[in-house]
TORPA-4810 file (N, C-alpha, C, O; in nm, 3 decimals):
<nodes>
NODE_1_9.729_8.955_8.994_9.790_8.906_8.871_9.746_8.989_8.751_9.838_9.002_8.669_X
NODE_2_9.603_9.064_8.707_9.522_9.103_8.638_9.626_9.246_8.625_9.664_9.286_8.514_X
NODE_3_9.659_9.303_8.733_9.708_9.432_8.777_9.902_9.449_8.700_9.950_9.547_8.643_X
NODE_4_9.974_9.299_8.734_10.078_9.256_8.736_10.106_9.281_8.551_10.199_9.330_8.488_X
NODE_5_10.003_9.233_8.520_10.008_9.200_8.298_9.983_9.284_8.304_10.082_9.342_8.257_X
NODE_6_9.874_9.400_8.346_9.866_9.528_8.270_9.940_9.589_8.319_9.894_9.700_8.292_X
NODE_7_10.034_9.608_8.379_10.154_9.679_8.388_10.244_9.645_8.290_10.273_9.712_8.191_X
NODE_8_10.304_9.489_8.335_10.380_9.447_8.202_10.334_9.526_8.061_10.375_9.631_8.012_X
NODE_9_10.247_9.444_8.024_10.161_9.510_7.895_10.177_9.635_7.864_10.230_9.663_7.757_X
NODE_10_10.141_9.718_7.937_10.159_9.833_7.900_10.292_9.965_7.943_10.305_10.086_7.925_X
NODE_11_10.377_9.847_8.009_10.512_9.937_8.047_10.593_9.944_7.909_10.660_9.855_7.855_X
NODE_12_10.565_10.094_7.863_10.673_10.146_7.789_10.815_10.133_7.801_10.875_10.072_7.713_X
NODE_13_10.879_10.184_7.902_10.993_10.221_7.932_11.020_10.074_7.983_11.143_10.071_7.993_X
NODE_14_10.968_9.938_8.024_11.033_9.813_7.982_11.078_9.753_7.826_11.169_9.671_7.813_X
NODE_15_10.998_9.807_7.712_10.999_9.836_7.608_11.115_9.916_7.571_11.162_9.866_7.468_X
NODE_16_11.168_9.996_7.600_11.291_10.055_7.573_11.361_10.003_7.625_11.470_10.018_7.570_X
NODE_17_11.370_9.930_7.724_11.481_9.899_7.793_11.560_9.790_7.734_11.682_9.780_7.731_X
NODE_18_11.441_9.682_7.673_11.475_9.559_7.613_11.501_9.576_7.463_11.527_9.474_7.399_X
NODE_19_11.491_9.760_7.368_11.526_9.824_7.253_11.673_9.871_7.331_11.759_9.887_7.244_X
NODE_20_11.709_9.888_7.424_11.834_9.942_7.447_11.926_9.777_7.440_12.028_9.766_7.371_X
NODE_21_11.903_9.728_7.475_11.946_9.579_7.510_11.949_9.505_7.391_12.052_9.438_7.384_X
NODE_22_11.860_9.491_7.278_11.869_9.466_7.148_11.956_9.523_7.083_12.007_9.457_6.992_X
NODE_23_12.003_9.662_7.106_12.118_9.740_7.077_12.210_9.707_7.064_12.259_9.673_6.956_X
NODE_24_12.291_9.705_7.223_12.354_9.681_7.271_12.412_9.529_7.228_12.531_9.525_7.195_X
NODE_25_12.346_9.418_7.226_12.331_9.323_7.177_12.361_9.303_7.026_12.451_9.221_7.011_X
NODE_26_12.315_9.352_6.914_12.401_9.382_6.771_12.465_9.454_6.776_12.524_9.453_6.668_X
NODE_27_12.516_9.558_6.860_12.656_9.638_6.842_12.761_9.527_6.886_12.863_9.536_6.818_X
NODE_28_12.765_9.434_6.971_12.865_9.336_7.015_12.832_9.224_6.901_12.937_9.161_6.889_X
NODE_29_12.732_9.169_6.809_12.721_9.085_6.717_12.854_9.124_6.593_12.943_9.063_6.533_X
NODE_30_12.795_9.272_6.604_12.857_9.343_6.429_13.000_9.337_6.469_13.085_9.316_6.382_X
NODE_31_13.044_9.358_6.631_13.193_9.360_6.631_13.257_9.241_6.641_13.379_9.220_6.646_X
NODE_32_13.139_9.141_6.646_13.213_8.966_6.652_13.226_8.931_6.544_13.322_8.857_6.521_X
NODE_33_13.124_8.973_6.420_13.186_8.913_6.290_13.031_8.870_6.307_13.020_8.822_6.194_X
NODE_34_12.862_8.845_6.385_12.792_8.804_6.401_12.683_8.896_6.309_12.699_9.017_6.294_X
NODE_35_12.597_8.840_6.264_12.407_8.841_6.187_12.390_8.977_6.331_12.418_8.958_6.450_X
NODE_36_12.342_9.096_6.275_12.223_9.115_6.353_12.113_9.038_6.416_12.055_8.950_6.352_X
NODE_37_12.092_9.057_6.498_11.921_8.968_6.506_11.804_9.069_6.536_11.824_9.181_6.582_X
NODE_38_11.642_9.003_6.497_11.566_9.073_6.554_11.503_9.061_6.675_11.385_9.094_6.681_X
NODE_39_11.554_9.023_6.767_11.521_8.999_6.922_11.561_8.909_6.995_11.678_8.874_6.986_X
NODE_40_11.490_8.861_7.069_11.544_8.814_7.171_11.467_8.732_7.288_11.402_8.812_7.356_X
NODE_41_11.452_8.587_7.335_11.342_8.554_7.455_11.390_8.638_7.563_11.504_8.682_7.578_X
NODE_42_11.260_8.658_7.655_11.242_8.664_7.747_11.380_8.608_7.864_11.465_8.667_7.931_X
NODE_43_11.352_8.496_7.845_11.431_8.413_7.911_11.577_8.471_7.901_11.619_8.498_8.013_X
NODE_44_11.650_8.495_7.818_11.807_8.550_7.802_11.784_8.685_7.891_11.895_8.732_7.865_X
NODE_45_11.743_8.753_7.950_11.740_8.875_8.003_11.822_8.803_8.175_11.896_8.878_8.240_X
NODE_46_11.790_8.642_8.228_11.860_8.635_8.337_12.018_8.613_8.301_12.093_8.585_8.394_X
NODE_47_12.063_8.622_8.190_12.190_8.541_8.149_12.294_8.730_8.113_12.400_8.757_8.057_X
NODE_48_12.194_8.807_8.177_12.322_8.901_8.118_12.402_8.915_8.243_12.512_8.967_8.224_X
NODE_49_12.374_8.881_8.364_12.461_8.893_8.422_12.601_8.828_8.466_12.693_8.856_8.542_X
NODE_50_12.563_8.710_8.365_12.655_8.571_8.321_12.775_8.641_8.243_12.890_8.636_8.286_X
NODE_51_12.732_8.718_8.105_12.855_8.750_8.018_12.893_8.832_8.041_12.825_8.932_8.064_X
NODE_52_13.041_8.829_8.047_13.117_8.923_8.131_13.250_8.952_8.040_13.313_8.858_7.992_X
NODE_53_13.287_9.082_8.021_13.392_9.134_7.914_13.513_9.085_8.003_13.527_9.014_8.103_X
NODE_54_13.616_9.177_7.892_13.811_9.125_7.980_13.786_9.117_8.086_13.830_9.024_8.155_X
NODE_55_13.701_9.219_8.139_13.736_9.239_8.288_13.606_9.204_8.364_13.487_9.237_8.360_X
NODE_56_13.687_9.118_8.437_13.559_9.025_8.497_13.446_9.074_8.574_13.347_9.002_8.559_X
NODE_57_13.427_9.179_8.655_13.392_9.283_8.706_13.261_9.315_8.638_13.157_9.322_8.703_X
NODE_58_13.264_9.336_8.503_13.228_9.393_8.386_13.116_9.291_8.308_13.153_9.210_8.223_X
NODE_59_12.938_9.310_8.359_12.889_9.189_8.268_12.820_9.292_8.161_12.827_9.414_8.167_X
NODE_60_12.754_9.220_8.065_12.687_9.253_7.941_12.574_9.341_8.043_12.573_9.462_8.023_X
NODE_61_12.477_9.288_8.153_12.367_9.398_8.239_12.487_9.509_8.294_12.422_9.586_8.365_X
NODE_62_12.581_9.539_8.295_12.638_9.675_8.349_12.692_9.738_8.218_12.775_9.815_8.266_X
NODE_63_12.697_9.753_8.098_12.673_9.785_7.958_12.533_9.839_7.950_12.507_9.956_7.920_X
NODE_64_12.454_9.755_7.976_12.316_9.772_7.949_12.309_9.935_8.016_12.280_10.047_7.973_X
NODE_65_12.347_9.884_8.125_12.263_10.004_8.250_12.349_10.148_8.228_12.314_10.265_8.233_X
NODE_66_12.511_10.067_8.194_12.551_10.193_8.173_12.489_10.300_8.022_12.477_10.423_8.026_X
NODE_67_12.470_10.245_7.946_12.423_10.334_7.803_12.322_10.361_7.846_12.297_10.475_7.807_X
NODE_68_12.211_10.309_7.931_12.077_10.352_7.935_12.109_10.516_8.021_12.062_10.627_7.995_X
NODE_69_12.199_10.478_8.119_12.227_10.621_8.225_12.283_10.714_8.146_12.273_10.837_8.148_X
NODE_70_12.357_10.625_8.059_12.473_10.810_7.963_12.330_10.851_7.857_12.325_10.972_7.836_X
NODE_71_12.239_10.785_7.802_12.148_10.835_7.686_12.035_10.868_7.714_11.992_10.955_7.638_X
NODE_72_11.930_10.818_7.833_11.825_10.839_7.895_11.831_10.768_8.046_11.806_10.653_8.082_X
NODE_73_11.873_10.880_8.114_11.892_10.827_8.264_11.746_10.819_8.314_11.727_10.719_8.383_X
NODE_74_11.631_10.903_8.298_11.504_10.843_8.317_11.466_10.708_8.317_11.404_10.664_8.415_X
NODE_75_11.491_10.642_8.231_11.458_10.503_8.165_11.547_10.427_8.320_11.465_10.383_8.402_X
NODE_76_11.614_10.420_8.339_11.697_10.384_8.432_11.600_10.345_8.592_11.650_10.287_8.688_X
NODE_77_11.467_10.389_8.585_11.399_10.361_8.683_11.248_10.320_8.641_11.142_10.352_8.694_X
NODE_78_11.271_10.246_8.538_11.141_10.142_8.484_11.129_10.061_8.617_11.020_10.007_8.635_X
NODE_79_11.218_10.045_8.704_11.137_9.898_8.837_11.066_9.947_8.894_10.990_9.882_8.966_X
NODE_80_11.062_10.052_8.888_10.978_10.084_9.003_10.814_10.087_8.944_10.712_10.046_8.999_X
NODE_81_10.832_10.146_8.822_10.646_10.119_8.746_10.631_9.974_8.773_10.520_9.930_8.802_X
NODE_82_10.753_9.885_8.764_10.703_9.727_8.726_10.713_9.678_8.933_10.759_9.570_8.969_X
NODE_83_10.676_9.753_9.003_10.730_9.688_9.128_10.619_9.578_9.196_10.639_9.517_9.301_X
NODE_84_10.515_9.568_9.125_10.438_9.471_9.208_10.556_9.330_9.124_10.515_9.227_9.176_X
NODE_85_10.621_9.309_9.069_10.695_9.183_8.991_10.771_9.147_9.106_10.836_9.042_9.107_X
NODE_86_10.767_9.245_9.228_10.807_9.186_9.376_10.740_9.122_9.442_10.804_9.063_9.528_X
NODE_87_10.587_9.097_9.444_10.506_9.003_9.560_10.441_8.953_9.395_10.325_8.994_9.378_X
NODE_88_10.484_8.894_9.308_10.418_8.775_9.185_10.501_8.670_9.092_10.465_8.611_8.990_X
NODE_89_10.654_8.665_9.179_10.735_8.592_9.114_10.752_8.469_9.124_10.841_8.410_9.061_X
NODE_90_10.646_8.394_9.226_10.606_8.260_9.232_10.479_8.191_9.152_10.451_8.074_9.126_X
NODE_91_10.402_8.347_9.120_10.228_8.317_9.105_10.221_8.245_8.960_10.300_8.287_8.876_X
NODE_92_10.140_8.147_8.927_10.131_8.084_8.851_9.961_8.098_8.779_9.868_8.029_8.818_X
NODE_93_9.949_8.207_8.663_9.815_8.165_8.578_9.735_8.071_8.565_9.613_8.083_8.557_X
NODE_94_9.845_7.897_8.559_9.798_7.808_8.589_9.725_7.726_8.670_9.624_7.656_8.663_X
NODE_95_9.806_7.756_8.747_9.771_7.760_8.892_9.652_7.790_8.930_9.582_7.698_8.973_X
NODE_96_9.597_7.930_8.924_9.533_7.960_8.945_9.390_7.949_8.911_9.282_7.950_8.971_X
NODE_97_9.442_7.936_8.772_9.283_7.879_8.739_9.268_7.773_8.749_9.166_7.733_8.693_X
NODE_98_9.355_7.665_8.825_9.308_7.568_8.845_9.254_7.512_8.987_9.219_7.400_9.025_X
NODE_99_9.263_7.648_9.053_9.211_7.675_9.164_9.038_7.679_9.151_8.949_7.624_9.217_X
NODE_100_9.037_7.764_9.043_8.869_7.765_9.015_8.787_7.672_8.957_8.666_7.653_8.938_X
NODE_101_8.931_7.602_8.928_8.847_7.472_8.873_8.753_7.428_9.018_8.635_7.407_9.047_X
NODE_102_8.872_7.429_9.076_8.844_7.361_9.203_8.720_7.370_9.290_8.657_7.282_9.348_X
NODE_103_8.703_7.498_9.284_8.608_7.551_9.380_8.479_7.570_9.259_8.361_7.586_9.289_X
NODE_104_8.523_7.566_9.142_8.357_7.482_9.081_8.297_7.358_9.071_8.180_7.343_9.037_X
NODE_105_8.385_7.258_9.102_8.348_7.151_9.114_8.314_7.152_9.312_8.215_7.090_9.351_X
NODE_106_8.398_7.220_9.408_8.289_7.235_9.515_8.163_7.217_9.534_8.096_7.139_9.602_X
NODE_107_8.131_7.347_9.429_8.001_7.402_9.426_7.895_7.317_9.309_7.781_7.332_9.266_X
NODE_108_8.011_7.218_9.290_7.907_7.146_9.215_7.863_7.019_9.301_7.774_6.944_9.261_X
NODE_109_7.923_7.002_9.406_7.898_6.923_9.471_7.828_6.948_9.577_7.774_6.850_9.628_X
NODE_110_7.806_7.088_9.647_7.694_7.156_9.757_7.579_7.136_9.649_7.488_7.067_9.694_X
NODE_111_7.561_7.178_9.518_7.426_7.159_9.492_7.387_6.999_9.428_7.270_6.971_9.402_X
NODE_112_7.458_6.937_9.415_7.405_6.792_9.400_7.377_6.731_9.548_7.295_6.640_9.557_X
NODE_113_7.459_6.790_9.691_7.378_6.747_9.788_7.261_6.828_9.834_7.185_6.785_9.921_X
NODE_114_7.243_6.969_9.764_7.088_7.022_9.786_6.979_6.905_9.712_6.882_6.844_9.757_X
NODE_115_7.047_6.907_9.570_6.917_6.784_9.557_6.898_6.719_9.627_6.819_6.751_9.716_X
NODE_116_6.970_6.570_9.630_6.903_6.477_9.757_6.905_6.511_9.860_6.852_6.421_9.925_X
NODE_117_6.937_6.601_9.932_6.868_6.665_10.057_6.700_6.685_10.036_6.604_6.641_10.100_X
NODE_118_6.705_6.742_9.959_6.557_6.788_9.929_6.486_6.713_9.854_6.384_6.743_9.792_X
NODE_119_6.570_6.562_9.862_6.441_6.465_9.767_6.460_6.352_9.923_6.401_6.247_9.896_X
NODE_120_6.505_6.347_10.030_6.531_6.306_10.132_6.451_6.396_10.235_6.444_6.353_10.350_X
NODE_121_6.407_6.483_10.213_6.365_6.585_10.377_6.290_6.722_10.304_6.342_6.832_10.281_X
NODE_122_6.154_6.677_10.277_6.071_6.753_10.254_6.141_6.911_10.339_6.194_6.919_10.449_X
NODE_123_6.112_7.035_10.225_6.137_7.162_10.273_6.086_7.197_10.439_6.156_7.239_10.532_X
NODE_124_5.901_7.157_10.436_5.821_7.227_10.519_5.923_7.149_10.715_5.882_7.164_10.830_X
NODE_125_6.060_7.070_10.663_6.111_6.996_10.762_6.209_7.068_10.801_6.232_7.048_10.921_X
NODE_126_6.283_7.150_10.748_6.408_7.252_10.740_6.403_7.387_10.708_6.514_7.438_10.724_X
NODE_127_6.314_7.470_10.667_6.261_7.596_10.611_6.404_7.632_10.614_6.473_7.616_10.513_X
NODE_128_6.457_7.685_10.735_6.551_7.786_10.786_6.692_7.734_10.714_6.774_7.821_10.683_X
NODE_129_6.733_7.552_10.679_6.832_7.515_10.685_6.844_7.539_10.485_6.930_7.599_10.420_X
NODE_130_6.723_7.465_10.441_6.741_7.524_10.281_6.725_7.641_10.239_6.774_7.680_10.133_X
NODE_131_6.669_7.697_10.302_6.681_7.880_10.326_6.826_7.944_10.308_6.864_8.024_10.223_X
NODE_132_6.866_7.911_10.367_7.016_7.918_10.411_7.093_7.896_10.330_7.186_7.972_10.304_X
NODE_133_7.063_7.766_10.263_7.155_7.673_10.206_7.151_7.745_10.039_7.256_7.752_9.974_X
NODE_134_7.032_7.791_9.986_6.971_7.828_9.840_7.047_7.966_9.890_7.115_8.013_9.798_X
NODE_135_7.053_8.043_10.012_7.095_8.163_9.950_7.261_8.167_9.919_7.318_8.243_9.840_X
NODE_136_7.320_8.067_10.001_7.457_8.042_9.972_7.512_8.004_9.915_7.632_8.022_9.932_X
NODE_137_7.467_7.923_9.803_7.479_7.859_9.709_7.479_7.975_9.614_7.577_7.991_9.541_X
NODE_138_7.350_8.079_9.606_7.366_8.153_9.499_7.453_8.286_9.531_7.502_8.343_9.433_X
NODE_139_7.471_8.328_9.628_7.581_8.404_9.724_7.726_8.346_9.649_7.790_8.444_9.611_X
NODE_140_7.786_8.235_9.621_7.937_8.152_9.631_7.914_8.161_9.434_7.993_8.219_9.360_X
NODE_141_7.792_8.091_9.389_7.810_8.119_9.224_7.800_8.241_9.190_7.860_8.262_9.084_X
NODE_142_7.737_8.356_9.245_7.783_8.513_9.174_7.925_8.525_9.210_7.997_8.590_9.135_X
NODE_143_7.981_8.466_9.328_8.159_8.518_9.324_8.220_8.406_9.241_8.329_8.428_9.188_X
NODE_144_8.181_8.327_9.230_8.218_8.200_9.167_8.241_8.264_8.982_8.352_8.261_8.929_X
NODE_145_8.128_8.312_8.914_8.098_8.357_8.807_8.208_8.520_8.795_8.258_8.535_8.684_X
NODE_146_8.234_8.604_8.872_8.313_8.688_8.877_8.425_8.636_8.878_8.515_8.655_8.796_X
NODE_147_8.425_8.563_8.976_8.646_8.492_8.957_8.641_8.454_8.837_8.741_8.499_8.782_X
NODE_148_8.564_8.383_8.750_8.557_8.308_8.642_8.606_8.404_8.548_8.699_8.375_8.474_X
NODE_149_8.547_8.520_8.547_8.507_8.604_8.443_8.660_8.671_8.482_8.722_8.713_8.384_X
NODE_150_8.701_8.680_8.560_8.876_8.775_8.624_8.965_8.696_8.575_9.055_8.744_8.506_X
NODE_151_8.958_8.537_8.603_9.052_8.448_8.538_9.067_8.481_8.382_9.170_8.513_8.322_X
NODE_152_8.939_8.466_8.330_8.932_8.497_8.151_9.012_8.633_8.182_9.135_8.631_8.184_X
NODE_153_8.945_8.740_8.203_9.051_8.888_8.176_9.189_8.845_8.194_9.263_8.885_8.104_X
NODE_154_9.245_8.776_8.282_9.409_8.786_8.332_9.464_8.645_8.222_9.585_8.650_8.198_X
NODE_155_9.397_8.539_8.164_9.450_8.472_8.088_9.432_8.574_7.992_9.549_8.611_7.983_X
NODE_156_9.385_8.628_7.933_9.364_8.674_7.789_9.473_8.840_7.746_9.501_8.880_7.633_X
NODE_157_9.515_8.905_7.886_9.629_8.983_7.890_9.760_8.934_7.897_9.858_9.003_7.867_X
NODE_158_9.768_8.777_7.951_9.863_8.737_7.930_9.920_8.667_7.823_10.040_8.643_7.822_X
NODE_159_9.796_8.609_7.676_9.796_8.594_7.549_9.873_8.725_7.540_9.995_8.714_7.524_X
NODE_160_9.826_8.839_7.548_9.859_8.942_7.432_9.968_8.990_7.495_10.019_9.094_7.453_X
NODE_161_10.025_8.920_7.614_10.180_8.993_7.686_10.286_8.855_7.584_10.397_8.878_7.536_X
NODE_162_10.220_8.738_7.577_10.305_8.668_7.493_10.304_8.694_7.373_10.421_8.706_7.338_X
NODE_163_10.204_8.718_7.250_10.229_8.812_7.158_10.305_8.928_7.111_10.358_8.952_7.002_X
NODE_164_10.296_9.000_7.232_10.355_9.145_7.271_10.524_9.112_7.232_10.579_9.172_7.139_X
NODE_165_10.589_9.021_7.306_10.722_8.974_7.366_10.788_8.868_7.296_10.901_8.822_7.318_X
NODE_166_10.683_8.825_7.188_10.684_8.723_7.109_10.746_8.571_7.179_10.854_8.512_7.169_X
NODE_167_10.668_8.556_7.223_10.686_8.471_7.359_10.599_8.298_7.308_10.497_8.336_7.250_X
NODE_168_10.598_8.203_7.308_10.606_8.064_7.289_10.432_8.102_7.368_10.402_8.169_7.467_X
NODE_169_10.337_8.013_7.255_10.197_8.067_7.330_10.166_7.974_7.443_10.066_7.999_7.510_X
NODE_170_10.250_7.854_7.477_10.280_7.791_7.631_10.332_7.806_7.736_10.341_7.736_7.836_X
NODE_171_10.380_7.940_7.701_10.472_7.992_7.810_10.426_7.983_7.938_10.316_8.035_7.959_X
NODE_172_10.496_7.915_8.051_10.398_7.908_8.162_10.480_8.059_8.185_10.582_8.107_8.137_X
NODE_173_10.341_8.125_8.323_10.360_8.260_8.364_10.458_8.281_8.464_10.530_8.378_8.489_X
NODE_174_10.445_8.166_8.518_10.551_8.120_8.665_10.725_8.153_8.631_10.809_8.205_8.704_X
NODE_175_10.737_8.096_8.478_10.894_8.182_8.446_10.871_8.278_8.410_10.912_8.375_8.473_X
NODE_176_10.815_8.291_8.322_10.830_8.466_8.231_10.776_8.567_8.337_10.744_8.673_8.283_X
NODE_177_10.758_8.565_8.453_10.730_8.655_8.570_10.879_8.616_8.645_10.924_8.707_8.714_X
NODE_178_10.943_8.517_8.639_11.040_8.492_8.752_11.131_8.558_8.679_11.222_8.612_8.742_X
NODE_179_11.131_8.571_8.511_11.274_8.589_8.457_11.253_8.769_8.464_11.332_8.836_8.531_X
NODE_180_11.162_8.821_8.402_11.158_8.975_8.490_11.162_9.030_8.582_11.197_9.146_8.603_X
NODE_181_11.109_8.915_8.683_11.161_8.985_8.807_11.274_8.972_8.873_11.309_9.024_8.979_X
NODE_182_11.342_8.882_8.786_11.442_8.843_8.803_11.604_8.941_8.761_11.720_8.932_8.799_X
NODE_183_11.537_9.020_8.674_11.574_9.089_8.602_11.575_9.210_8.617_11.663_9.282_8.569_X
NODE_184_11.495_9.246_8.674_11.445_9.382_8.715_11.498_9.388_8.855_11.507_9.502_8.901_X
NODE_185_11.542_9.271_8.948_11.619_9.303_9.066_11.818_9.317_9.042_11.897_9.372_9.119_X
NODE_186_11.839_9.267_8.952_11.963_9.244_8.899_11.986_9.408_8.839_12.078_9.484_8.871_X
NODE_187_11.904_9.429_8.770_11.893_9.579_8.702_11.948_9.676_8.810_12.058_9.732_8.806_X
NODE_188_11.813_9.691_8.951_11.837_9.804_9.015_11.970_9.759_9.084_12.049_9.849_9.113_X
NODE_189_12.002_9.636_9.113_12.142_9.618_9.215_12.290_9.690_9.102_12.386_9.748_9.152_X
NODE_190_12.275_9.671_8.971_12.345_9.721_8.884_12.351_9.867_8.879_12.465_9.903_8.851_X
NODE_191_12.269_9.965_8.897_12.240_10.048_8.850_12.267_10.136_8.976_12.312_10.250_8.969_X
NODE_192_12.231_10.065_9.102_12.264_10.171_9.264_12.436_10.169_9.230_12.499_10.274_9.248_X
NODE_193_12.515_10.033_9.177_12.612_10.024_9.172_12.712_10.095_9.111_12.827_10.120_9.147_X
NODE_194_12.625_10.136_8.971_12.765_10.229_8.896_12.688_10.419_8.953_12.759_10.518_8.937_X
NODE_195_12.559_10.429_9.008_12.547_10.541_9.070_12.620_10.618_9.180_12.616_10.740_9.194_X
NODE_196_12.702_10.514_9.271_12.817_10.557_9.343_12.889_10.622_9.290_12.990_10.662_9.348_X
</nodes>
């Protein structure tokens, strides 16, 4: 997930893509009689394949793809920088850290039964078993304290990917990952399409 935002985050050429699309987007405002605007959610990026000119054939994402190919056909293969948005379009930030919730309250519960273990069964009775038990305990909180510390990094890139995108600071991650990747598969099926 950590890997997934700093891509987002730092994909340029998704950045142009969604400046080509803003474009594209007030050039059809100014010819409706419509306000410019200055952007746009996240979320509207699954709906271009919804609006569709005279010809039905014809949506607002095959506009897109086509100006991006006639002005910078490079740009035209941003999915592939963004391709892990293929195995993370279920994954949930939330989720996840509430996974660690989980497995700290585990571990909060192995060492509240080390106490009364050990106020129940003198050490010199088990050497080998609290032996065991003290090194695993502190073995599970150094990975315990690292996930912790990975969760903070991957919530705190995904603050500044909602900043970035100007994105609602509740945004769960579970859409705004589904609607790019959502988006980004619609893209390349568009784009193999007018390459014929």
């Amino acid at each position: 997930m950590i890997r997934v935002c700093q891509k987002l985050f730092n994909s340029q050429s998704f950045v142009c893509v969604l400046e080509y699309l803003l474009a594209v987007g007030n050039y059809l405002n100014e010819h409706a009689g419509k306000e410019k605007t200055k952007g746009f959610r996240l979320s509207s990026l699954t709906k271009l394949s919804q609006l569709r000119g005279a010809d039905r054939h014809i949506t607002l994402l095959h506009a897109l793809v086509e100006q991006i190919m006639l002005h910078e056909p490079g740009l035209a293969t941003f999915p592939s920088q963004l391709a892990e948005f293929d195995t993370v379009p279920g994954a949930s930030i939330k989720g996840l850290t509430a996974e660690i919730d989980v497995v700290k309250n585990e571990l909060q519960k192995v060492l509240q039964y080390r106490k009364t273990y050990r106020k129940k069964n003198p050490i010199s009775q088990h050497p080998k078993f609290s032996k065991d038990l003290k090194a695993a305990i502190e073995r599970y909180n150094t990975d315990l304290q690292r996930l912790t510390q990975k969760s903070e990094e991957m919530r705190k890139i995904y603050t500044d990917i909602l900043v970035k995108f100007g994105e609602a600071a509740d945004q769960d991650s579970q859409e705004l990952f589904g609607w790019v990747c959502q988006f980004i598969a619609e893209f390349k099926k568009v784009h193999t399409e007018l390459s014929k």
